[in-house]
C-alpha positions as semicolon CSV with decimal commas, in nm:
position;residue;x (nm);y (nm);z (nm)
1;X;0,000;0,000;0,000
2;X;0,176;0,350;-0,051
3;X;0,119;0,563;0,149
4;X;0,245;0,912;0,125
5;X;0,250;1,150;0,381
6;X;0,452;1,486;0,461
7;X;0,493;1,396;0,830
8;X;0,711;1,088;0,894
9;X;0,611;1,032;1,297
10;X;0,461;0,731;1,402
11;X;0,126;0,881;1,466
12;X;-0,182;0,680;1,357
13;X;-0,294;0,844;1,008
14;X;-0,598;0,718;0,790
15;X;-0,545;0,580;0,454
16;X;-0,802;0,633;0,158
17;X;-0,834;0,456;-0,069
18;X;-0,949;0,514;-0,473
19;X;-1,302;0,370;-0,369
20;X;-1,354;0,595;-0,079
21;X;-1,222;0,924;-0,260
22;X;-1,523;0,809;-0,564
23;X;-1,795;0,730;-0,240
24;X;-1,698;1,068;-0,088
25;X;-1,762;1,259;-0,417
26;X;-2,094;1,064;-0,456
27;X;-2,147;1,165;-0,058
28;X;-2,074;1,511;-0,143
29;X;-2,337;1,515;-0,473
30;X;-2,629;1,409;-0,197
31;X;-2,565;1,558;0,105
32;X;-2,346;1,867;-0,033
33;X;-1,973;1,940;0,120
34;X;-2,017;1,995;0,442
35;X;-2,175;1,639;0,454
36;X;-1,924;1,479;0,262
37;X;-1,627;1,611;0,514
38;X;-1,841;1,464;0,831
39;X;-1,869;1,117;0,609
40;X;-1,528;1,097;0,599
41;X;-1,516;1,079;1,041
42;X;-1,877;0,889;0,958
43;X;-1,778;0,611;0,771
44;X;-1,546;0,311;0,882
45;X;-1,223;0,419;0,769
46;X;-0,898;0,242;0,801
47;X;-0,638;0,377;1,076
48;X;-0,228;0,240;1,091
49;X;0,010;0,312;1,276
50;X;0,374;0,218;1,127
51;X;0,447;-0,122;1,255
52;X;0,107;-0,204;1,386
53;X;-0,212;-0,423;1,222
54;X;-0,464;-0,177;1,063
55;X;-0,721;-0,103;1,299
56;X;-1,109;0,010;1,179
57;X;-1,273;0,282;1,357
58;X;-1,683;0,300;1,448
59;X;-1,898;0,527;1,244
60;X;-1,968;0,834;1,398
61;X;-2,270;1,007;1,370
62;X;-2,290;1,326;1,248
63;X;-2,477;1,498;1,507
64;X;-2,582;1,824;1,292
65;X;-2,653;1,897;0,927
66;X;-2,893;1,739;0,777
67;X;-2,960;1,564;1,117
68;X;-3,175;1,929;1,174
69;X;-3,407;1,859;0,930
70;X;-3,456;1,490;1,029
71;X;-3,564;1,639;1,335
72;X;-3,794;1,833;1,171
73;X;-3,944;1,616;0,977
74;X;-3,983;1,328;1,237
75;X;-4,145;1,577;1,450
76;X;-4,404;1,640;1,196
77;X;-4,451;1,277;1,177
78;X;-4,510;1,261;1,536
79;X;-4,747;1,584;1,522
80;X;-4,983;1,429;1,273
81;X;-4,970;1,017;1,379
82;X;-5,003;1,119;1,775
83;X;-5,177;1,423;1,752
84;X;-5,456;1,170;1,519
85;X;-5,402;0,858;1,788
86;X;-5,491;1,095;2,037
87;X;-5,761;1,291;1,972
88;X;-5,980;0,960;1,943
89;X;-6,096;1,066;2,290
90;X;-6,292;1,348;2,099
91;X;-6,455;1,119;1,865
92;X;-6,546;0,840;2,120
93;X;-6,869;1,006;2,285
94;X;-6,996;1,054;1,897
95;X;-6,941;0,720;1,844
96;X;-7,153;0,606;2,097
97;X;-7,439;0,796;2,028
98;X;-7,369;0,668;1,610
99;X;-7,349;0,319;1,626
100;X;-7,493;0,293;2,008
101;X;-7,261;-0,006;2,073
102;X;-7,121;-0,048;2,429
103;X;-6,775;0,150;2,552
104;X;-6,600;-0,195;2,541
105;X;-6,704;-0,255;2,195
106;X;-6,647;0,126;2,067
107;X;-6,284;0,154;2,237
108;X;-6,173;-0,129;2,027
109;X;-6,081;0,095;1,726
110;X;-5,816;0,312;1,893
111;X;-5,698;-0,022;2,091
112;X;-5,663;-0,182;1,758
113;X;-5,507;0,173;1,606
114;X;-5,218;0,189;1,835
115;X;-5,207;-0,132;1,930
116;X;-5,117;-0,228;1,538
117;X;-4,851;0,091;1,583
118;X;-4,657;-0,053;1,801
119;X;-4,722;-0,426;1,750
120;X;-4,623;-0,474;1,407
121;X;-4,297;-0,325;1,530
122;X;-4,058;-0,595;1,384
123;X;-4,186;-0,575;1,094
124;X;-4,090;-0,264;0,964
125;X;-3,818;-0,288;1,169
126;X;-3,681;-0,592;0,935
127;X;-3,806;-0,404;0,645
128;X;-3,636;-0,102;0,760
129;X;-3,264;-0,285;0,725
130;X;-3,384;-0,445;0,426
131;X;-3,518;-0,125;0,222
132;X;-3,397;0,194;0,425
133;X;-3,587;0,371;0,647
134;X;-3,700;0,629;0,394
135;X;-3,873;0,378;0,186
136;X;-4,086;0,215;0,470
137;X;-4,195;0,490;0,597
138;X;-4,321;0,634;0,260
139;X;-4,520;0,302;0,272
140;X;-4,633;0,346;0,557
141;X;-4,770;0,706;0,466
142;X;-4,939;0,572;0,227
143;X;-5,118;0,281;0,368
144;X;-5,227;0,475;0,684
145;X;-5,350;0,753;0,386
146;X;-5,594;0,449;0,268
147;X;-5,740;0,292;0,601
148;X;-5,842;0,686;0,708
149;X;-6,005;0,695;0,338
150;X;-6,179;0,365;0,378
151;X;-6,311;0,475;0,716
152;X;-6,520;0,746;0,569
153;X;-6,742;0,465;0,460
154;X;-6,794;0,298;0,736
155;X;-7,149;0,197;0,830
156;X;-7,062;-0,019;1,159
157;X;-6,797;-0,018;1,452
158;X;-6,635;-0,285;1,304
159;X;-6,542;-0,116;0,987
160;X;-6,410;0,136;1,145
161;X;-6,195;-0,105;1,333
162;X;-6,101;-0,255;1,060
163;X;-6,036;0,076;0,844
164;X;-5,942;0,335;1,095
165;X;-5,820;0,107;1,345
166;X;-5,619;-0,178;1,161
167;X;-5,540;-0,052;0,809
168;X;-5,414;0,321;0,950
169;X;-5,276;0,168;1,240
170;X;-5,038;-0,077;1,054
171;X;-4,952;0,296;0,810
172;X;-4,870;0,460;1,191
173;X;-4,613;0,147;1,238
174;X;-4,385;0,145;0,967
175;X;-4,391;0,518;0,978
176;X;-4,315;0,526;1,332
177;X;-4,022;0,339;1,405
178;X;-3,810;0,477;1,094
179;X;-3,891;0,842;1,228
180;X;-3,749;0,756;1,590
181;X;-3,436;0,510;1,472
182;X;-3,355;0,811;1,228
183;X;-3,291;1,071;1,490
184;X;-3,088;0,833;1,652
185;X;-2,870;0,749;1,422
186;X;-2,789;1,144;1,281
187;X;-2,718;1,213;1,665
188;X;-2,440;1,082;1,960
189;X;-2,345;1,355;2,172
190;X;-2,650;1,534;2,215
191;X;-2,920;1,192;2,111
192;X;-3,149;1,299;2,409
193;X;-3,187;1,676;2,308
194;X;-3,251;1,566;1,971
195;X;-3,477;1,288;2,028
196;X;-3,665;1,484;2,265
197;X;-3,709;1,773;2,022
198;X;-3,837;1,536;1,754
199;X;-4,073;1,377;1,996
200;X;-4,237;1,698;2,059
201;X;-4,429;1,684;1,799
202;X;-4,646;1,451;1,988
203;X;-4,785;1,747;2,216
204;X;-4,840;2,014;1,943
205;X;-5,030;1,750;1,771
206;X;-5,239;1,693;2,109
207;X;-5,293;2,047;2,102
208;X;-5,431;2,120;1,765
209;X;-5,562;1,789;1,655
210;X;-5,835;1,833;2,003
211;X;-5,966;2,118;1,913
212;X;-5,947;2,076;1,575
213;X;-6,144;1,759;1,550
214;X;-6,386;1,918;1,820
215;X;-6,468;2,175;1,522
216;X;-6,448;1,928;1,247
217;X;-6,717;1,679;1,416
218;X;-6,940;2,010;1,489
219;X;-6,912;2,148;1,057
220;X;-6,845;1,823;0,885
221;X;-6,987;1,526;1,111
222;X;-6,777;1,234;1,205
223;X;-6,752;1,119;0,818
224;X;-6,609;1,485;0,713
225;X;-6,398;1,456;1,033
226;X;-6,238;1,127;0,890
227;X;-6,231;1,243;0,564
228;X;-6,035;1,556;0,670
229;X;-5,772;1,319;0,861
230;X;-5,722;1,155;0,560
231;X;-5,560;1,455;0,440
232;X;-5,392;1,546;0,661
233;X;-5,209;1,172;0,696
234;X;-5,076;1,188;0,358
235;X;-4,898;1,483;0,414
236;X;-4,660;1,267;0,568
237;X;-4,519;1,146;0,242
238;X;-4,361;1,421;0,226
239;X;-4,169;1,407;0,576
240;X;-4,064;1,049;0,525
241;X;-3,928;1,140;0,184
242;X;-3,684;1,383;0,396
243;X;-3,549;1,067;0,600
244;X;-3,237;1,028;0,443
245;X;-2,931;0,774;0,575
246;X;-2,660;0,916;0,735
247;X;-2,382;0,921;0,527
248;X;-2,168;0,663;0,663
249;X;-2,459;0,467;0,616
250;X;-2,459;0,554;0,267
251;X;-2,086;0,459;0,223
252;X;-2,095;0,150;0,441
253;X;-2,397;0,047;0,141
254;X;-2,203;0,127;-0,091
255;X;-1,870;-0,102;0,041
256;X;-2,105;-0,371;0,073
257;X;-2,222;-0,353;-0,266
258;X;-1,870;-0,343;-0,439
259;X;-1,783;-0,664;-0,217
260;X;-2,072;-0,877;-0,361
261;X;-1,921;-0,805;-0,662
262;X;-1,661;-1,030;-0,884
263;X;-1,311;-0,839;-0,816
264;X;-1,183;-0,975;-1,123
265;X;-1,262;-1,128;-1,459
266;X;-0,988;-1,416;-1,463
267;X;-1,211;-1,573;-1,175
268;X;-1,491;-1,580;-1,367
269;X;-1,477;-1,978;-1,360
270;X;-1,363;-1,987;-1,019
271;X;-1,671;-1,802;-0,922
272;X;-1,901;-2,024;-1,096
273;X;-1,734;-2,318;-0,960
274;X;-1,729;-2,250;-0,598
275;X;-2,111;-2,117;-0,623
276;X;-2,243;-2,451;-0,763
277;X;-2,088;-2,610;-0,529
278;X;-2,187;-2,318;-0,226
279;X;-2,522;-2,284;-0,354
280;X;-2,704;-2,525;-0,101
281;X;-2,448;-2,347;0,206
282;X;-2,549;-1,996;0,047
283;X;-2,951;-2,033;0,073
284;X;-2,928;-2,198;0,412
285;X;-2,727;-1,850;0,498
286;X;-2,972;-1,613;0,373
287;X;-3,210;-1,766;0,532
288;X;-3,000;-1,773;0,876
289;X;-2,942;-1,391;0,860
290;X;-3,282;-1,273;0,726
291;X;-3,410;-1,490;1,144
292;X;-3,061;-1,325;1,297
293;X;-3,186;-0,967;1,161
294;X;-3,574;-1,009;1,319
295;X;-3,426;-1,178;1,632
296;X;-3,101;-1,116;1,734
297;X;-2,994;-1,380;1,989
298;X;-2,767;-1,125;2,166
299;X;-3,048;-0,917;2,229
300;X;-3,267;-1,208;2,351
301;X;-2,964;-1,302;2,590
302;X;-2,973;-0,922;2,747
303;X;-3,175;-0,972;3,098
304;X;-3,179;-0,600;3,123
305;X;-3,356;-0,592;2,785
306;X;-3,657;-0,813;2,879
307;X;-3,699;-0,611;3,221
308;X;-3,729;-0,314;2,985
309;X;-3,977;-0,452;2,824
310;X;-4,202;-0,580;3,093
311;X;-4,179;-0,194;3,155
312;X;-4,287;-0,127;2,816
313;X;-4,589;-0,363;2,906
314;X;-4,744;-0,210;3,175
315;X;-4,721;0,122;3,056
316;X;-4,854;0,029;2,698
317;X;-5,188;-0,102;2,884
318;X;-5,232;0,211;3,143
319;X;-5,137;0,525;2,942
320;X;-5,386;0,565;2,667
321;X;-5,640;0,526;2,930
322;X;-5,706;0,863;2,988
323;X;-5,709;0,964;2,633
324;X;-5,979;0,727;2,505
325;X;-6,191;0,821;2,858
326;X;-6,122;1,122;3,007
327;X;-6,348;1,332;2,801
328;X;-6,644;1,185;2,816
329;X;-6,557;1,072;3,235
330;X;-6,540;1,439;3,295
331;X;-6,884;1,457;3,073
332;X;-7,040;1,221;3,277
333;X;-6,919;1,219;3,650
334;X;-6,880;1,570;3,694
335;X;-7,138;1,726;3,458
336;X;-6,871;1,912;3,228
337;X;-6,978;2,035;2,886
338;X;-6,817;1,854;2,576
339;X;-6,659;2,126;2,429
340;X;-6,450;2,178;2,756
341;X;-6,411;1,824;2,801
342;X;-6,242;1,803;2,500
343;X;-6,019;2,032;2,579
344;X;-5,850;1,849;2,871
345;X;-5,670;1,593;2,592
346;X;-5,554;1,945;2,481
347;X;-5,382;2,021;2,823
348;X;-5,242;1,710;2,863
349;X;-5,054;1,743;2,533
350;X;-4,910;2,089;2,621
351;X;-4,793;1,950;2,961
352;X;-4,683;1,665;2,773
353;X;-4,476;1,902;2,513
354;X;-4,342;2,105;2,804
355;X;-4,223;1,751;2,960
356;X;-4,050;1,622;2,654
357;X;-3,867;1,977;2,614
358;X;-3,743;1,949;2,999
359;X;-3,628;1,625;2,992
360;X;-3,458;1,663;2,644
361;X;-3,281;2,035;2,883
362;X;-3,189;1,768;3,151
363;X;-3,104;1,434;3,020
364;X;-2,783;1,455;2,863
365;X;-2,640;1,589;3,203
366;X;-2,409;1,412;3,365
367;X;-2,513;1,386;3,695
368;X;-2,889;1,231;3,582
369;X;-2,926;0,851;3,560
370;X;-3,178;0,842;3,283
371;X;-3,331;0,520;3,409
372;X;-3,448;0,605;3,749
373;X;-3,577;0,940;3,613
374;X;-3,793;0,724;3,368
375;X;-3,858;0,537;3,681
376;X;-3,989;0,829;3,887
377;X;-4,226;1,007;3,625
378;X;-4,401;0,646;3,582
379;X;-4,455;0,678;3,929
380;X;-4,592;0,971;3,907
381;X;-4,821;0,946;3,651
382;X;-4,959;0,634;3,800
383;X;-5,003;0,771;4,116
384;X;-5,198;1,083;3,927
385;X;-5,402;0,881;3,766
386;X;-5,552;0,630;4,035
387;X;-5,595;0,955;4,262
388;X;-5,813;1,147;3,967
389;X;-6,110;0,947;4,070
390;X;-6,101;1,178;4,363
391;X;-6,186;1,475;4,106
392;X;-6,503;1,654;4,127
393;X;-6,469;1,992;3,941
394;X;-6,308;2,096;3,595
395;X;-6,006;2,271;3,763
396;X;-5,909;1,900;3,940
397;X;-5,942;1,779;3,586
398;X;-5,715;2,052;3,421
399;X;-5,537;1,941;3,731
400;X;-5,486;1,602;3,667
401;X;-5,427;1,653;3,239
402;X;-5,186;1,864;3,347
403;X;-5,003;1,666;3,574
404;X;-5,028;1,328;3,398
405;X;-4,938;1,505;3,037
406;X;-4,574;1,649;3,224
407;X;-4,517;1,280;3,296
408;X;-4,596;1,127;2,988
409;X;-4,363;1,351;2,800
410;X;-4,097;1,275;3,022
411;X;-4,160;0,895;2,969
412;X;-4,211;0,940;2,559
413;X;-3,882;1,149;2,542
414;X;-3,682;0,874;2,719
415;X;-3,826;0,548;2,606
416;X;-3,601;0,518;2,301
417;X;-3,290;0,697;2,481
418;X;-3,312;0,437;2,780
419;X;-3,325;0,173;2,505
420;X;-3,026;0,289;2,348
421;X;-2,839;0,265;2,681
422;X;-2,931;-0,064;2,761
423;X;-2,868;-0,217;2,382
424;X;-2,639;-0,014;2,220
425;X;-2,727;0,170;1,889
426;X;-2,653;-0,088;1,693
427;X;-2,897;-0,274;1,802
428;X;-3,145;-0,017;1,859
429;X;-3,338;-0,118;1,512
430;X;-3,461;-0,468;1,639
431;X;-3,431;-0,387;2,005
432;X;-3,690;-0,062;1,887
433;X;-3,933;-0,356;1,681
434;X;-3,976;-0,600;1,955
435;X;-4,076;-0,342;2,210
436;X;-4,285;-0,139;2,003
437;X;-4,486;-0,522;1,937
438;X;-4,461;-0,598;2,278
439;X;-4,642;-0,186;2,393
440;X;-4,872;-0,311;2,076
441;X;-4,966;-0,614;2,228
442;X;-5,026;-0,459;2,600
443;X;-5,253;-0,152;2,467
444;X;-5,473;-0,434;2,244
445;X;-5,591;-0,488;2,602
446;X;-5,539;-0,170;2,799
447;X;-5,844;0,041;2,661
448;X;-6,138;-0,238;2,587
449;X;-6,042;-0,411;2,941
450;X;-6,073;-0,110;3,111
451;X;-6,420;-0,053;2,897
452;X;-6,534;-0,391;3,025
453;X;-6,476;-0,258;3,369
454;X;-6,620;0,044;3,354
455;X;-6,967;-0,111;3,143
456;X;-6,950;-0,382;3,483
457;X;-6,944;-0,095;3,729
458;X;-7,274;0,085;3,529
459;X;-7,066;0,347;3,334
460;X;-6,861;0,440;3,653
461;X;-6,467;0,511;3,506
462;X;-6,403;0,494;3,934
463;X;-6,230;0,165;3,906
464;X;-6,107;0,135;3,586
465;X;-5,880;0,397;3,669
466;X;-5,788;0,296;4,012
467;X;-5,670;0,003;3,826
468;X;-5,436;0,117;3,528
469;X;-5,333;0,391;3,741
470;X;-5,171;0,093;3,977
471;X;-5,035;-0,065;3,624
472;X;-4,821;0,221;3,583
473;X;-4,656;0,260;3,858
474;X;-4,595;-0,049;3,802
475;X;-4,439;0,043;3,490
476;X;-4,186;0,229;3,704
477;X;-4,118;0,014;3,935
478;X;-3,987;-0,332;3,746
479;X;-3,684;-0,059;3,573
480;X;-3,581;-0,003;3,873
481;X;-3,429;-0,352;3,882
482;X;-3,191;-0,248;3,635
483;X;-3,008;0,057;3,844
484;X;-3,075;-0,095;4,177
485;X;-2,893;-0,420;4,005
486;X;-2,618;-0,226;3,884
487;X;-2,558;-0,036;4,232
488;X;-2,563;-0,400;4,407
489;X;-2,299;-0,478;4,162
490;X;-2,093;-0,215;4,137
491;X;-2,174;-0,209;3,757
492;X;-2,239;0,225;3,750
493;X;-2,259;0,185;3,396
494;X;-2,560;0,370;3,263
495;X;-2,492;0,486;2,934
496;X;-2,392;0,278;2,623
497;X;-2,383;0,447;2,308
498;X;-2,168;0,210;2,069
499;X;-2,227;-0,080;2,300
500;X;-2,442;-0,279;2,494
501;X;-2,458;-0,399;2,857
502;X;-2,502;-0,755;2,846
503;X;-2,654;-0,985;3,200
């Protein structure tokens, strides 16, 4: 290799080679200079020192650049998929009075809506590594654009369960995990910050999509209302077009593209040879890493991993409680008028904005341990929400939104940061997949069981959320296995960017 360099000390220097000069200059003709000089720190280049085996270095993300608009476009994705998921609150009193089914029967469609989010989380997820990010979610726009459609003919509950619920849910899910895995992967040094600025778009979306869909049922009826959400879904085409790879993900493609192919024609024969003779070998090893990219033994070996998601589990069945319920609770048990009621989904998402933008101001601090702060504000809401039964008057309501919305942002912002420490970002795609299925699975059952309850109890929400309230504080306290475990230890290890903490 020759290797020419002005300074003749035995520091450690890179060497390019051709290849990488040509991937930079096809860096630089996406991404534009600036890009291209942070791909060449991104990508896995080749360090020697004189007398010493060549050593590679990580990728490094680029934490800046284009990563700003990934933020803002995955922030727009969260604006219009939460800000939709949540406002079903709005629509649920309507609903009962339209197809006069019970509140079991009627909460099915947002159970089945976000619980087809987050379940059919390893499926994009595989998809994801297959295709890119970009390209799934696109899909995924467009698929959740078509079940809102559909639902504007619905005649039944069950068609809008199947439409609204199923067919826009399953959009929401591979447009969901690309957003959050994208700001991940453009950020390092500040990943909370950024994460938790993306994430905000979840409480501006609470805040206009409330109100707006009050005023939309009021001038256009539920159908209008549907039809109008329709819209405003495919508008996400657009932001998932903007998710780009980073580019070190763009030259490590590109690497393993020029080693799949021949490096030379004289082997021609060679080639042939060995892959008649490798072809049985080769099929049994696609197969063997399309199973090792859905399920990645190392991450089913991770103890710390499955406590996290026994987290994930009892907070996926207790926190869209209060958004399918609250409105028409405060309707009901305390006499409230629906157009105020409506607007307490619209406090709790600008307590839950002001959470997410607090914790994204305090998590990258050295002195916080991520975990148990996740930990606490589970607590909290828990605690907030078994104790609203005691609420009597629209000011303890406003209270309570308030109060539960802080906490929810707090536990939002940090889900996929506290992920990230316990995995490692490289395996933040699956790890991401199998929780997201696993919060799926736990809110299929979170909102019709606590219908069920309340229908048992003659329309009283008293128990119900007594009960879920209990299930997330739960939530909180099964993660605090994993830093009262590593105290007992000794293991103060909290925070594991490139790698991950393993039982």
């Amino acid at each position: 290799m020759d290797n020419k360099h002005p300074d003749k000390t035995s520091q450690a220097v890179p060497v390019r080679s051709v290849n990488n000069a040509i991937e930079d200059e096809e860096v630089k003709h996406v991404y534009g200079d600036k890009e291209a000089v942070v791909a060449e720190t991104a990508a896995e280049d080749i360090l020697i020192t004189p007398g010493q085996e060549p050593v590679l270095l990580e990728p490094e993300a680029p934490d800046g650049g284009y990563g700003w608009v990934i933020i803002f476009a995955v922030f727009m994705i969260h604006l219009i998929v939460d800000g939709v998921s949540y406002s079903f609150g709005v629509l649920f009193p309507q609903l009962l009075d339209l197809f006069g089914g019970t509140k079991s029967d009627t909460s099915w469609t947002i159970s089945i809506l976000i619980g087809t989010t987050y379940g059919c989380g390893p499926l994009p997820s595989f998809l994801a590594i297959r295709l890119g990010r970009r390209t799934v979610a696109f899909i995924g726009a467009l698929i959740a654009f078509c079940g809102a459609l559909l639902s504007c003919f619905a005649t039944a509950t069950w068609h809008l369960t199947l439409t609204f619920g199923f067919i826009t849910g399953l959009g929401f899910g591979f447009l969901y995990l690309p957003a959050v895995v994208s700001v991940a992967t453009w950020f390092k040094k500040r990943r909370a910050l950024a994460v938790g600025i993306a994430v905000c778009g979840t409480g501006f979306g609470t805040i206009v999509m409330a109100p707006l869909s009050n005023y939309l049922l009021e001038e256009y009826s539920l159908w209008g209302c549907l039809l109008l959400y329709a819209g405003i879904i495919l508008n996400c085409c657009i932001f998932a077009a903007l998710l780009r790879p980073t580019p070190g993900e763009v030259i490590a493609a590109k690497r393993g593209a020029r080693k799949s192919k021949p490096v030379a024609v004289e082997q021609k024969e060679l080639d042939n040879l060995l892959h008649q003779n490798n072809s049985a070998n080769a099929q049994t090893n696609r197969r063997r890493n399309r199973i090792a990219q859905m399920l990645d033994m190392d991450l089913m070996r991770q103890w710390r991993f499955w406590v996290y998601c026994l987290t994930a589990f009892f907070g996926g069945i207790s926190s869209y409680i209060p958004y399918t319920y609250l409105p028409h609770r405060a309707e009901v048990e305390a006499e409230i008028l629906k157009h105020d009621a409506a607007k307490l989904i619209s406090y709790i998402g600008f307590a839950n904005l002001v959470g997410r933008l607090t914790s994204s101001a305090i998590s990258d601090r050295p002195f916080v341990n991520r975990m148990i702060l996740y930990s606490v504000f589970c607590l909290i809401a828990g605690a907030a929400t078994s104790l609203s039964v005691l609420c009597n008057t629209y000011y303890l309501f406003v209270f309570y939104s308030i109060v539960y919305g802080f906490s929810g942002g707090f536990i939002i912002a940090l889900q996929s940061v506290v992920l990230t420490d316990i995995v490692g970002l490289e395996k933040l795609t699956a790890a991401f997949g199998i929780l997201l299925f696993i919060e799926g699975a736990a809110v299929f059952v979170g909102p019709p069981m606590a219908g069920s309850i309340t229908d048992a109890h003659g329309g009283n929400y008293t128990v119900a959320f007594i009960v879920f309230g209990i299930l997330m504080a739960m939530a909180g306290l099964s993660l605090l296995v994993i830093p009262v475990t590593n105290a007992i230890t000794g293991n103060r290890k909290t925070r594991t960017p490139t790698s991950s903490i393993t039982a």
